[in-house]
PyMOL Python script that loads the backbone (N, CA, C, O; Angstrom):
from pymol import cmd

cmd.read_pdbstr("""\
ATOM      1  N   UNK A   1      72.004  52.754   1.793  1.00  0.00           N
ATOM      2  CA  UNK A   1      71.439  51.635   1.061  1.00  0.00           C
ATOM      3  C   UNK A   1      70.217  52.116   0.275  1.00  0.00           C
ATOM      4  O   UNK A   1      69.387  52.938   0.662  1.00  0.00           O
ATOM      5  N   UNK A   2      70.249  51.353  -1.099  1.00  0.00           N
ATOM      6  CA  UNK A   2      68.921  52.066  -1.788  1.00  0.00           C
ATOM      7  C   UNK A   2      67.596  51.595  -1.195  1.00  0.00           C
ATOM      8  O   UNK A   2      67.601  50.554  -0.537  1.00  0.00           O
ATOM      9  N   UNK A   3      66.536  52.228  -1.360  1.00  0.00           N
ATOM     10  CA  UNK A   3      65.235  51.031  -1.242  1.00  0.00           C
ATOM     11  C   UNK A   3      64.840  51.048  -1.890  1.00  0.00           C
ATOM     12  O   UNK A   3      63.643  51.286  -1.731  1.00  0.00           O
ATOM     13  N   UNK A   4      65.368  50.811  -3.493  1.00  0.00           N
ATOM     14  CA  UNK A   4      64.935  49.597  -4.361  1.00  0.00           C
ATOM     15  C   UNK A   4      63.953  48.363  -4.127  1.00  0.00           C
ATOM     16  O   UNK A   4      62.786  47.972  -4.114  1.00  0.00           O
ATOM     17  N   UNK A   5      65.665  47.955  -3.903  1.00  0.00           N
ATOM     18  CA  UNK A   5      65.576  46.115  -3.530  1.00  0.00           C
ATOM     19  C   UNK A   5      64.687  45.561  -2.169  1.00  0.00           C
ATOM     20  O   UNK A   5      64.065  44.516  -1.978  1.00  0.00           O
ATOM     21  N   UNK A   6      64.890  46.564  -1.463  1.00  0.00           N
ATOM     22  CA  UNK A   6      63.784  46.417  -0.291  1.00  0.00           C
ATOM     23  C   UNK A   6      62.048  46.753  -0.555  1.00  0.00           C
ATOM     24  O   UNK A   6      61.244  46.022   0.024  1.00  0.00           O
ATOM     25  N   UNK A   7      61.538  47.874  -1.442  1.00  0.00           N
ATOM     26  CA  UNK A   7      60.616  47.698  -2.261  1.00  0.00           C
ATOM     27  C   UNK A   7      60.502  46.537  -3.414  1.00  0.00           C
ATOM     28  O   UNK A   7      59.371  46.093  -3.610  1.00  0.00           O
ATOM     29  N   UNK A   8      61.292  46.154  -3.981  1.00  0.00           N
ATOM     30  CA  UNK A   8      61.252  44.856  -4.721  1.00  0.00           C
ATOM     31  C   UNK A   8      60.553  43.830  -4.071  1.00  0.00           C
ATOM     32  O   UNK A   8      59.643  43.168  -4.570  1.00  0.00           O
ATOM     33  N   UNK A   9      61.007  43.724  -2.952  1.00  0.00           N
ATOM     34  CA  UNK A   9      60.973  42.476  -1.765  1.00  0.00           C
ATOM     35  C   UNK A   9      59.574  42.168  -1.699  1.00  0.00           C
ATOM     36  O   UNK A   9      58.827  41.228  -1.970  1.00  0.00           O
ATOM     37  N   UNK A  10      59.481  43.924  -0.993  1.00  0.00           N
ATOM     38  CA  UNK A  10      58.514  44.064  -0.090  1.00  0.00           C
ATOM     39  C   UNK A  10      57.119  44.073  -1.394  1.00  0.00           C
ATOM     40  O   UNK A  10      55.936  43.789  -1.210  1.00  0.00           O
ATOM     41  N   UNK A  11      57.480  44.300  -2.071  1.00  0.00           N
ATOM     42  CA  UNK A  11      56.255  44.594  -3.176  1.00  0.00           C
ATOM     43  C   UNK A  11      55.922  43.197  -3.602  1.00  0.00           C
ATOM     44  O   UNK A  11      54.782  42.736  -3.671  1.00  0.00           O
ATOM     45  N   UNK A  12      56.853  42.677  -3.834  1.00  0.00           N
ATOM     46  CA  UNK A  12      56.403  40.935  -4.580  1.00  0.00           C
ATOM     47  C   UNK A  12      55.782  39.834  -3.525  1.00  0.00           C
ATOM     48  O   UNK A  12      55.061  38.858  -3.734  1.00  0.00           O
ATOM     49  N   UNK A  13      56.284  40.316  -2.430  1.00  0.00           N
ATOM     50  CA  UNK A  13      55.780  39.704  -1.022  1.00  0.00           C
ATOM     51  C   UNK A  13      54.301  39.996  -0.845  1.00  0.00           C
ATOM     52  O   UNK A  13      53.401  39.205  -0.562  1.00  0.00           O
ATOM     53  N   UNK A  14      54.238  41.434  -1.096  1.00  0.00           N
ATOM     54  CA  UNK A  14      52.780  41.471  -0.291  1.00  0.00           C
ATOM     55  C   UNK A  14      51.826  41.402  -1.708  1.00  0.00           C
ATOM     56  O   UNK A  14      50.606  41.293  -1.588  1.00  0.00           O
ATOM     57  N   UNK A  15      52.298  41.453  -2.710  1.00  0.00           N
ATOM     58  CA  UNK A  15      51.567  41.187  -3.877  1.00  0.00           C
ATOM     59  C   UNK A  15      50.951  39.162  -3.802  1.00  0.00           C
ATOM     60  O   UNK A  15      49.809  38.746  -3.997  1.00  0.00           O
ATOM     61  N   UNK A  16      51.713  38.666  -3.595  1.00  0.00           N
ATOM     62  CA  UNK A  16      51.537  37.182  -3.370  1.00  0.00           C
ATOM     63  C   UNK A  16      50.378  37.379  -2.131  1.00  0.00           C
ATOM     64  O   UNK A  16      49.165  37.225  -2.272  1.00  0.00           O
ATOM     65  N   UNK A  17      50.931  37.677  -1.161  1.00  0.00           N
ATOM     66  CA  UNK A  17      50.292  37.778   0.152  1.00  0.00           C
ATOM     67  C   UNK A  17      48.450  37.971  -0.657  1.00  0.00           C
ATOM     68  O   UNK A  17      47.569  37.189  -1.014  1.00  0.00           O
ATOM     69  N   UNK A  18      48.631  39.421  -0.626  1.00  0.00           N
ATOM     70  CA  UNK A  18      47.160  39.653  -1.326  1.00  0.00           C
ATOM     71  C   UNK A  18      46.197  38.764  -2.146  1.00  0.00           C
ATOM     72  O   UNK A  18      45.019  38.465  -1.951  1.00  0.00           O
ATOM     73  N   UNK A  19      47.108  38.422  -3.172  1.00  0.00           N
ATOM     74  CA  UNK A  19      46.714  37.260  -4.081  1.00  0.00           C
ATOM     75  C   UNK A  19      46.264  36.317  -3.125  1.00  0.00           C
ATOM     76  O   UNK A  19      45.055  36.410  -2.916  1.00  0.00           O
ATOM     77  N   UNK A  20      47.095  35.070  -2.205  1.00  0.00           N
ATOM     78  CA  UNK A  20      46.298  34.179  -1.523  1.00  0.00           C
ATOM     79  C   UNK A  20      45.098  34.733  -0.651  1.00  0.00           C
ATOM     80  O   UNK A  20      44.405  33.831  -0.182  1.00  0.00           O
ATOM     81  N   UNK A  21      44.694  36.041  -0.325  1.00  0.00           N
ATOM     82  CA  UNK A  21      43.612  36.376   0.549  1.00  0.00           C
ATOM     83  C   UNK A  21      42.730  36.466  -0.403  1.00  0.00           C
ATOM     84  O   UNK A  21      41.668  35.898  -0.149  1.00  0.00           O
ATOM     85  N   UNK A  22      42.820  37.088  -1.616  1.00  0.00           N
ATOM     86  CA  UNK A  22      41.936  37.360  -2.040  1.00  0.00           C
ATOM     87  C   UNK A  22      41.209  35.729  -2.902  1.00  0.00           C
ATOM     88  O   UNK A  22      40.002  35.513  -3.004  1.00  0.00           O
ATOM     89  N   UNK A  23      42.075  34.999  -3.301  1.00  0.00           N
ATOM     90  CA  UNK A  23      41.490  33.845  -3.915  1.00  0.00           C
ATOM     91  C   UNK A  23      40.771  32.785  -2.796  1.00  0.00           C
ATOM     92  O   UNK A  23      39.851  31.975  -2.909  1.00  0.00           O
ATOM     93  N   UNK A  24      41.686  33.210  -1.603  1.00  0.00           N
ATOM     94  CA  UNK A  24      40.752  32.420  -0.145  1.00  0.00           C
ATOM     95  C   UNK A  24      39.275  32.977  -0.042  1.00  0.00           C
ATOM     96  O   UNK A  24      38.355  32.237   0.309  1.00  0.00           O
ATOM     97  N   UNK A  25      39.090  34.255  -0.348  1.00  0.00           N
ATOM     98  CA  UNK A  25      37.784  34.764  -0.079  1.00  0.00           C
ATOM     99  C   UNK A  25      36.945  34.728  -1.043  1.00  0.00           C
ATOM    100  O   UNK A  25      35.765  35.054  -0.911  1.00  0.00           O
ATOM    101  N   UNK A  26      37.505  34.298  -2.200  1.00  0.00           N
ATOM    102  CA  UNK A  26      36.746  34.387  -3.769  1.00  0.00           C
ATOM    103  C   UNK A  26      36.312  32.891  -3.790  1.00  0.00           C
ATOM    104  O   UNK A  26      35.755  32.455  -4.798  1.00  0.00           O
ATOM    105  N   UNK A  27      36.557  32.056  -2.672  1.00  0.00           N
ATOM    106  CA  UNK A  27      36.422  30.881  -2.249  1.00  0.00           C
ATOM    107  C   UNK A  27      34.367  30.725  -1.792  1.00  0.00           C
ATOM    108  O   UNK A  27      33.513  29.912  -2.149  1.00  0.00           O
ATOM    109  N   UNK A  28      34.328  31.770  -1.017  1.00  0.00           N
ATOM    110  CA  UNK A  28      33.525  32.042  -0.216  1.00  0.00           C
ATOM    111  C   UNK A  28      32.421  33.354  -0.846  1.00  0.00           C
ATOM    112  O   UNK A  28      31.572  33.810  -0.080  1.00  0.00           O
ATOM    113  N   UNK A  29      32.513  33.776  -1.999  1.00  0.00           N
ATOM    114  CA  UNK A  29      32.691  34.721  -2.755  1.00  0.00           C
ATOM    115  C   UNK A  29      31.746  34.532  -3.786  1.00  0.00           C
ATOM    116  O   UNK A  29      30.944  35.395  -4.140  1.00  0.00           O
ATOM    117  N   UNK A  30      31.836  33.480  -4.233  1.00  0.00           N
ATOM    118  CA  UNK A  30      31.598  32.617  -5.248  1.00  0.00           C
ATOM    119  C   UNK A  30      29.759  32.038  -4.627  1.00  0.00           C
ATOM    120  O   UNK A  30      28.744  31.989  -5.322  1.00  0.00           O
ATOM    121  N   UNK A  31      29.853  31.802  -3.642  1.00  0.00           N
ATOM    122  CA  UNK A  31      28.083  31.231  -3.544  1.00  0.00           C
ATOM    123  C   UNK A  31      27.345  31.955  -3.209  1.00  0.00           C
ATOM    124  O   UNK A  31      26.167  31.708  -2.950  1.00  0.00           O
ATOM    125  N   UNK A  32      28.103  33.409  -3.121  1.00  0.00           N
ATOM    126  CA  UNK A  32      26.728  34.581  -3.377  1.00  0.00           C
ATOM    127  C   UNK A  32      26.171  34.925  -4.651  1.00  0.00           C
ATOM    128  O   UNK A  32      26.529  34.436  -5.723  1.00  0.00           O
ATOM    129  N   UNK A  33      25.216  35.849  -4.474  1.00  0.00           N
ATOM    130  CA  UNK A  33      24.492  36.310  -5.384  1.00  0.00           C
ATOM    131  C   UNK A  33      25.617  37.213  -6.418  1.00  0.00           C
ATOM    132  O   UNK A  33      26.414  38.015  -5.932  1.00  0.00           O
ATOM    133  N   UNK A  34      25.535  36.959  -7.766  1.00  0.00           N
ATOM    134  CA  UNK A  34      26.626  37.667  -9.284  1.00  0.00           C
ATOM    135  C   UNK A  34      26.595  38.891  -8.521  1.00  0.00           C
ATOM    136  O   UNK A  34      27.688  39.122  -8.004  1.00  0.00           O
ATOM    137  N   UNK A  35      25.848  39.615  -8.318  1.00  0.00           N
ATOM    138  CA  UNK A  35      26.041  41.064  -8.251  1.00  0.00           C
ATOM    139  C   UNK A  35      26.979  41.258  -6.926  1.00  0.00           C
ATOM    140  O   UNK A  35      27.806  42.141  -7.154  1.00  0.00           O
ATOM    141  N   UNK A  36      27.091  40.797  -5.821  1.00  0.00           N
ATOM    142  CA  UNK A  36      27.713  40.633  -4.927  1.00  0.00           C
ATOM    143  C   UNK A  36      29.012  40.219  -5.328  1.00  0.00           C
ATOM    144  O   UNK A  36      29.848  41.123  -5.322  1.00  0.00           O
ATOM    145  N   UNK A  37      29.541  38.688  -5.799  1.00  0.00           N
ATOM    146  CA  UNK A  37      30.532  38.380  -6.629  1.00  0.00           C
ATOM    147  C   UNK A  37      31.349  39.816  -7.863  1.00  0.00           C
ATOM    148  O   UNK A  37      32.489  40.275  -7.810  1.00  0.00           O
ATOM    149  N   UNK A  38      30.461  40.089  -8.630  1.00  0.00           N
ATOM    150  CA  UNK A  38      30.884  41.380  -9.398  1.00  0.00           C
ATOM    151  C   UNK A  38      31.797  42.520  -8.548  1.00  0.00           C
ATOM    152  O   UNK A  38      32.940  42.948  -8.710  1.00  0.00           O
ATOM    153  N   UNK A  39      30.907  42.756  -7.725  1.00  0.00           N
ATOM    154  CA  UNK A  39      31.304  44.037  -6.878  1.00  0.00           C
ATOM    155  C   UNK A  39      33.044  43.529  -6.245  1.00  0.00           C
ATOM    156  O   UNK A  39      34.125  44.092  -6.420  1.00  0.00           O
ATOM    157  N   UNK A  40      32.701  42.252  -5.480  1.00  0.00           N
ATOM    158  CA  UNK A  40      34.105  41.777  -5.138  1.00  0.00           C
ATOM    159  C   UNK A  40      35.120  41.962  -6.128  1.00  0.00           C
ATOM    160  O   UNK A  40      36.020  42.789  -5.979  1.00  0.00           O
ATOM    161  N   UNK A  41      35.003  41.158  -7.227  1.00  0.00           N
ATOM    162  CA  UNK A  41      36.208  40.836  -7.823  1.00  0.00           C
ATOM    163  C   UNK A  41      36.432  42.192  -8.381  1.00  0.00           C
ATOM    164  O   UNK A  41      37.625  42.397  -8.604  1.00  0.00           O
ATOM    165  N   UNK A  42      35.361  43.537  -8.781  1.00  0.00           N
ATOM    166  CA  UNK A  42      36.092  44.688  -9.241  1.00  0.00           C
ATOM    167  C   UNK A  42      36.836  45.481  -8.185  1.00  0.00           C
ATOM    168  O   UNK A  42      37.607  46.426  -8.350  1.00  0.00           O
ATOM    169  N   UNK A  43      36.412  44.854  -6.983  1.00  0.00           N
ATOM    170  CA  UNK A  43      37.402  45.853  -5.669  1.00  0.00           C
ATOM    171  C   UNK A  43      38.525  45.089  -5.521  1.00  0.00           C
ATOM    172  O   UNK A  43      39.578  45.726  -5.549  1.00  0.00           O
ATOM    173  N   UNK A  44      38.617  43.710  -5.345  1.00  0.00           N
ATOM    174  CA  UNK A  44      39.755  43.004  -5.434  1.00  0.00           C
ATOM    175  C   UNK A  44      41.033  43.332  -6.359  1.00  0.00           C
ATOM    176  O   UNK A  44      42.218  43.429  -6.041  1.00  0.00           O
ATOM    177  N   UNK A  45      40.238  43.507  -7.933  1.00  0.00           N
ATOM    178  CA  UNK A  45      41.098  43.731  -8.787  1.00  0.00           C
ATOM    179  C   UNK A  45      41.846  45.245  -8.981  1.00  0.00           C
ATOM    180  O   UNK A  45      42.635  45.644  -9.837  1.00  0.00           O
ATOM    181  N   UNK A  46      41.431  45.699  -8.170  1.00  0.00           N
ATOM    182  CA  UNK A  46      41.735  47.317  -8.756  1.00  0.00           C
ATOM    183  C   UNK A  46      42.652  47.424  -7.135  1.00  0.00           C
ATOM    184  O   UNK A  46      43.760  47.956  -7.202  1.00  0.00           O
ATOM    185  N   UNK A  47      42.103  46.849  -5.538  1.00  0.00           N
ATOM    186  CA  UNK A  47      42.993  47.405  -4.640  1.00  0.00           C
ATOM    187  C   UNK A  47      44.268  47.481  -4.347  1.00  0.00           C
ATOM    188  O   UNK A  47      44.897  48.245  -3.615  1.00  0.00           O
ATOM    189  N   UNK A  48      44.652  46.363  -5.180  1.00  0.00           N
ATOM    190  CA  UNK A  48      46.245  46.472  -5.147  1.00  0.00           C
ATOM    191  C   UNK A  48      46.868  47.912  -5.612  1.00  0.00           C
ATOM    192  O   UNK A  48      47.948  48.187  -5.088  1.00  0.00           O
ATOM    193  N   UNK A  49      46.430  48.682  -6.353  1.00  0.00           N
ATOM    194  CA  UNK A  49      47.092  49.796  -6.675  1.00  0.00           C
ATOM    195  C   UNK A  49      47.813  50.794  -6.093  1.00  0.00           C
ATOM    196  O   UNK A  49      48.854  51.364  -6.422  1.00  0.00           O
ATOM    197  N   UNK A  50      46.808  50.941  -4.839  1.00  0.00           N
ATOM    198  CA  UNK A  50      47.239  51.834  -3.594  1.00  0.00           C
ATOM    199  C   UNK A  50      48.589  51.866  -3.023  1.00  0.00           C
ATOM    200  O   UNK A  50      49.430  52.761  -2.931  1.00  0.00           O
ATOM    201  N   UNK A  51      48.551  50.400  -2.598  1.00  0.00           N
ATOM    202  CA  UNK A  51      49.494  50.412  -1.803  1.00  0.00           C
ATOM    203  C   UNK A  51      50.548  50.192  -2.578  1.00  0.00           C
ATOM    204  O   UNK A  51      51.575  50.076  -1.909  1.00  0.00           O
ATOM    205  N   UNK A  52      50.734  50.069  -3.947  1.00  0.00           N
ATOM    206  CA  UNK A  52      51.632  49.622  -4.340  1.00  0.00           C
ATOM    207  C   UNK A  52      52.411  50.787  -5.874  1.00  0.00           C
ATOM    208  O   UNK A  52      53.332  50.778  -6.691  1.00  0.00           O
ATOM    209  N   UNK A  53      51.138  51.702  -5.396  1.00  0.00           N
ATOM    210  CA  UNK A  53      51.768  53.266  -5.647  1.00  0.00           C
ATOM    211  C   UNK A  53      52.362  53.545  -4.611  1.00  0.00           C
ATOM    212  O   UNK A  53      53.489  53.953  -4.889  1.00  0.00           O
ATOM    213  N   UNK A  54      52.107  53.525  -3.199  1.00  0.00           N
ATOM    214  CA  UNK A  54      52.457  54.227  -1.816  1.00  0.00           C
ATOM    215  C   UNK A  54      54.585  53.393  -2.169  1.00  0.00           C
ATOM    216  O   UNK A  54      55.626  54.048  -2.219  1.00  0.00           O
ATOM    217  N   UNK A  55      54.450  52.214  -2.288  1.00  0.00           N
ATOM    218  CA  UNK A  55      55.488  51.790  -2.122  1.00  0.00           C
ATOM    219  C   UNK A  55      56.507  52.458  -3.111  1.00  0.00           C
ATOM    220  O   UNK A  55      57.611  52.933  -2.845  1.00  0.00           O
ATOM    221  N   UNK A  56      55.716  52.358  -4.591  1.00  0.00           N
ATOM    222  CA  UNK A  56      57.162  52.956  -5.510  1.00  0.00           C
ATOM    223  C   UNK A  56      57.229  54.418  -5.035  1.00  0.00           C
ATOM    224  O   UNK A  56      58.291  55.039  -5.081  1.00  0.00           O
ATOM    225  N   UNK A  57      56.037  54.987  -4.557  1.00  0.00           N
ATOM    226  CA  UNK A  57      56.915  56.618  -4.720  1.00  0.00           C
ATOM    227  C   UNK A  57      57.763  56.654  -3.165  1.00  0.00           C
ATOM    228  O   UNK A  57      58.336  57.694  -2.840  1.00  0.00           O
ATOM    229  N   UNK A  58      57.786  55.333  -2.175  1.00  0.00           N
ATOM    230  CA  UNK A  58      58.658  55.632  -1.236  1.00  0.00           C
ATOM    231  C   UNK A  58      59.600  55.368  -1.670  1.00  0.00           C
ATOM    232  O   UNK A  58      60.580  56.048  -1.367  1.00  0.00           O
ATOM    233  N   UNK A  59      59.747  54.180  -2.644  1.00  0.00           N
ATOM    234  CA  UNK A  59      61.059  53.932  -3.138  1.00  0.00           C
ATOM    235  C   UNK A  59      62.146  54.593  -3.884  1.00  0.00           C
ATOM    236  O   UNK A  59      63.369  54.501  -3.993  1.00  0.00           O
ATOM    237  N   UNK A  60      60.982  55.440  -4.440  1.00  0.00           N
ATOM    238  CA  UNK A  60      61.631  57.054  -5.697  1.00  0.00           C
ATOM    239  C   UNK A  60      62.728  57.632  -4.760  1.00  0.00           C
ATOM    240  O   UNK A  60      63.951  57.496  -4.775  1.00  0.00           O
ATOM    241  N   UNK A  61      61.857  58.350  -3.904  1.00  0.00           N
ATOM    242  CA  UNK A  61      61.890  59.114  -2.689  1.00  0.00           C
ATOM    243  C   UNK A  61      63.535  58.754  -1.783  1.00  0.00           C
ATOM    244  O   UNK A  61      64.459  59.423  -1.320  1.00  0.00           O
ATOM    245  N   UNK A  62      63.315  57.880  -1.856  1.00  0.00           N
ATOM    246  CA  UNK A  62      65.000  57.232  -1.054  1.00  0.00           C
ATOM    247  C   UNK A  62      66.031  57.152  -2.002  1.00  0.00           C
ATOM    248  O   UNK A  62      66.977  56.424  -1.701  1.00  0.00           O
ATOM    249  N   UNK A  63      66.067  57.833  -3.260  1.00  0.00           N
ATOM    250  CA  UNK A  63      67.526  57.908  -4.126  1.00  0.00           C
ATOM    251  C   UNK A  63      67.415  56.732  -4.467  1.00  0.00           C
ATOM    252  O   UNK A  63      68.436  56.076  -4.268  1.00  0.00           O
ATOM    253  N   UNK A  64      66.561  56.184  -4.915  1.00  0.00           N
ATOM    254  CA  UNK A  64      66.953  54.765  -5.261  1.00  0.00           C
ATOM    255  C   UNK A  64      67.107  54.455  -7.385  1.00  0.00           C
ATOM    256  O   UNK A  64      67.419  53.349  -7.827  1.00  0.00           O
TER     257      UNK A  64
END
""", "prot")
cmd.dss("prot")
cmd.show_as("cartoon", "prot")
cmd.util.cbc("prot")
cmd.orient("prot")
């Protein structure tokens, strides 16, 4: 079986996932001090990358 479609899954899943944590905490996020806020939303915005390099090159990786 390829893991494509199982990276597909798994990628759009935890992409959502992330998204609601991170807008729950940008909740809380928000009545600090800008520079604090700043720092968040540029780590927020950029961490998804990681894991979601880790996933396509597993997915490469399996003949897919």
């Amino acid at each position: 079986m390829s893991r494509t479609p199982i990276a597909i899954f798994a990628g759009l899943a935890g992409f959502l996932a992330y998204v609601l944590v991170v807008l729950l905490v940008a909740d809380h996020v928000r009545a600090l001090h800008w520079t604090l806020e700043l720092l968040f939303f540029a780590v927020a915005g950029v961490a998804w990358v990681w894991p979601a390099r880790a996933l396509m090159v597993w997915a490469v990786r399996g003949g897919g």
